[in-house]
N, C-alpha and C positions, 0 to 999 in steps of 0.2 A: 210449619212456620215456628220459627224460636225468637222469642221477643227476652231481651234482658231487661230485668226491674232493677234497678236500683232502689232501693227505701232510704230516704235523707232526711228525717225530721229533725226540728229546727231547734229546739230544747236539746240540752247536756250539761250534766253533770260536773262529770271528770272533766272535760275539756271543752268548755262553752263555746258557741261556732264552730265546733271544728271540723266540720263537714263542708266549710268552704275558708278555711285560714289555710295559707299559701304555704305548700309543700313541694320545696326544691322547683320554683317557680312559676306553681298551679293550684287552684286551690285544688283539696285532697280528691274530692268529689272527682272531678278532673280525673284522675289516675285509672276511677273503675270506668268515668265515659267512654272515655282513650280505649280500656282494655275491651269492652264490647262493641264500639264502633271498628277497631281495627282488626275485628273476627267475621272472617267471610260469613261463617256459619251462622252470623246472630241477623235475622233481621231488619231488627229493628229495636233500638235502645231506648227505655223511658224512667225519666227519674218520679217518683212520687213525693210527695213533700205538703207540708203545711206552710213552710214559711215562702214567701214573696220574695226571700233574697236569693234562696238557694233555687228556687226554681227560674228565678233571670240568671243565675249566674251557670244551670244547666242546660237552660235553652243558649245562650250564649256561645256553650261547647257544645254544641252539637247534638244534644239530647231533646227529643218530646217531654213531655211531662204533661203530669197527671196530679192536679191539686188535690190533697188531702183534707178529710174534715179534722179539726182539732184536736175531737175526742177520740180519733184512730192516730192520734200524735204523742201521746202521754207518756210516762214513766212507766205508767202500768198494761199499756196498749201494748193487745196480741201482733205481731208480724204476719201472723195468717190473719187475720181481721184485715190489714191493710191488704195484703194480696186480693182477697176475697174483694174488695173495692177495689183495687185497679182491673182485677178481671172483667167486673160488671162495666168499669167505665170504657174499655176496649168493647165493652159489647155493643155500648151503646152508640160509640161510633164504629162499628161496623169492622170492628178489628177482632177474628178471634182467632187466637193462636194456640198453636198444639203443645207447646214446651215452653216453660218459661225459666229463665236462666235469672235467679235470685242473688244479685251482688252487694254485698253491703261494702258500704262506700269505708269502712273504716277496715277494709281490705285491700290498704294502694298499695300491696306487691304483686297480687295476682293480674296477670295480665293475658292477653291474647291466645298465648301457646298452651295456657294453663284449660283459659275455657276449649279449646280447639279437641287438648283433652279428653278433658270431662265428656265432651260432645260424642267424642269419639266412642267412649265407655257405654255411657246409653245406650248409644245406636249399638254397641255390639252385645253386651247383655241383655236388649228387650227389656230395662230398666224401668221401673216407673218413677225412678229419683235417684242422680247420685250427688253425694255430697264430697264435698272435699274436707279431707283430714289429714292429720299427721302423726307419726309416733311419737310421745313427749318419752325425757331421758326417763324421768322416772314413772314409770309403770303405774297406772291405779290400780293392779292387778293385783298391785301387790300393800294397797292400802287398807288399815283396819276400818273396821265401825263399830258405833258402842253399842253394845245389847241393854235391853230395860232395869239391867241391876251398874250399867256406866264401866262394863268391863270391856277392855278390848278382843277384840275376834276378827276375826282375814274378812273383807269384803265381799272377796271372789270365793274363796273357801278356807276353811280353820291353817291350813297349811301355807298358804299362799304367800302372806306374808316371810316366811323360815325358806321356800323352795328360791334354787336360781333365775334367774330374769328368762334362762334360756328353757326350761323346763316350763314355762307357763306361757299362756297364747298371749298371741301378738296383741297388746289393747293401740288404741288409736283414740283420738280425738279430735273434736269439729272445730275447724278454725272461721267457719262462716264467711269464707271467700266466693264460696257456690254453692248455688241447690238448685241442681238442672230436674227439674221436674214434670210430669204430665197433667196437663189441666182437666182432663176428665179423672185421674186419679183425684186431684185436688178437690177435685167438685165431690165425689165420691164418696169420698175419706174428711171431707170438710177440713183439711187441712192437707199439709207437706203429707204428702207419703209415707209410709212411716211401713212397708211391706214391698218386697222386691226391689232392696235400696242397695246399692254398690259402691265403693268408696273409691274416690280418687287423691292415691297418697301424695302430698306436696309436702316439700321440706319445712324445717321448722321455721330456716329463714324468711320464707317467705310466707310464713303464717303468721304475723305481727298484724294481731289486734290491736286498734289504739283504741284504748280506752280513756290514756291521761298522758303527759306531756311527755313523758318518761318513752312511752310507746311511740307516738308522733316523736321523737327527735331521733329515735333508735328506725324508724322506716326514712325518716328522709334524711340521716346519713348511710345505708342503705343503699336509697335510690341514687345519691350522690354519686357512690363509690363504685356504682354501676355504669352510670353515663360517663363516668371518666377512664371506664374502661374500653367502652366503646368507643372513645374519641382516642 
């Protein structure tokens, strides 16, 4: 059984409410419901939350949900602390599932075909977590860091920095679209998997975190330019 989490808490920063302010005419949240209720493969979808608006406004779409305590709501609040609580609150209604597909909702390009993926990858590497990533243009392979006297030196190695892009291995990065992972790992490992993890590459396009408006206007012209292709 593969249950998708959403985590929507109710505090931000960068862009206040934005986990339910209306994206090309849904609120955002909306986009990852969509993308797990319309995958055969996913059970059953639940949003977690602290706040009373976003949890009427995911029950609404189609999601279960699972209220959050405050203090697993915070600026400083672990993701695996929240997991770790909605796992126990499926236990205690008598839901317990083998995979859980971790979507964060300020990932509305990832959709259905994306998780269907992912799923697919799992099940064929014997995975205990894959995460989805992408290859950004510039390399951190090829970025310095300072040593204890504030000199610079290669990250990856002294050379790395001076070598071609093509000479040096592929790096990737986490866009936090997914993290299909196994609950007895979790339980195990007290946290994500972090051993026998597999990547699933997804373009840069469609790896837009929002973090601030800039982001939110750059997905939902986007999702725009999408649906009017489809029409």
């Amino acid at each position: 059984m593969i249950v998708a989490l959403i985590t929507a808490r109710g505090g931000s920063k960068g862009l206040p409410r934005k986990n339910i302010l209306p994206m090309n005419g849904i609120p955002m949240i909306g986009w990852s419901i969509q993308a797990a209720l319309g995958c055969s493969q996913i059970d059953a979808c639940y949003v977690s939350s602290d706040d009373d608006e976003i949890i009427e406004v995911s029950t609404r779409l189609g999601a279960a949900t699972v209220k959050r305590p405050a203090e697993l709501a915070t600026d400083t609040s672990s993701s695996e602390d929240a997991i770790a609580h909605f796992i126990q609150q499926l236990k205690e209604r008598g839901v317990c599932p083998d995979q859980i597909a971790l979507l964060q909702p300020t990932s509305p390009l990832r959709n259905s075909s994306h998780l269907d993926e992912a799923i697919q990858i799992y099940r064929e590497k014997k995975a205990d977590c894959v995460i989805t990533v992408f290859e950004p243009k510039h390399s951190p392979v090829k970025a310095y860091k300072l040593d204890d006297e504030g000199r610079l030196e290669g990250l990856y190695s002294p050379n790395a920095p001076y070598q071609p892009r093509q000479q040096l291995p592929t790096a990737f990065q986490p866009n936090g679209a997914i993290y299909l992972f196994s609950v007895d790992a979790f339980n195990k490992q007290s946290g994500i998997p972090k051993t026998n993890v597999y990547p699933y590459v997804m373009s840069e396009s469609d790896s837009v975190d929002i973090d601030d408006q800039q982001d939110f206007n750059l997905a939902e012209l986007e999702l725009r330019k999408r649906n009017e292709t489809r029409i």
